[in-house]
C-alpha positions, 0 to 999 in steps of 0.5 A: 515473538510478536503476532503480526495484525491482521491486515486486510489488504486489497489492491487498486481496480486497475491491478484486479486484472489476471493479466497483472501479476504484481501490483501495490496493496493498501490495507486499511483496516486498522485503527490508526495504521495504514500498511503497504506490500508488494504483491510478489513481496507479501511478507513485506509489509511497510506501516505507516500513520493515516498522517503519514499515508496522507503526506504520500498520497498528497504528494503523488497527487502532485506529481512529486514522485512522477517517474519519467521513462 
């Protein structure tokens, strides 16, 4: 069995809130990796390059995941 890294995740400022129970995570703090999790869902964690990372972040920036209600 592979030994999962040690990811340090942290969540965003607006998520720090006790009032707010589930929020997205970033960790950062490998080389070359960039992972995700849901805070109700931490055992499920989504990896990605810092080239893929900047793609998405690109692309929210621009509106392109954009949910309307």
């Amino acid at each position: 069995m592979t030994e999962r890294p040690e990811f340090e995740f942290v969540s965003a400022a607006a998520c720090r809130d006790a009032r707010v129970d589930n929020c997205p995570q970033v960790a950062l703090n490998m080389p070359g990796v960039v992972a995700l999790r849901d805070s109700e869902r931490p055992d499920t964690i989504v990896t990605m390059t810092v080239d893929q990372w900047a793609t998405l972040t690109d692309a929210v920036k621009a509106g392109e995941f954009d949910v309307t209600t």
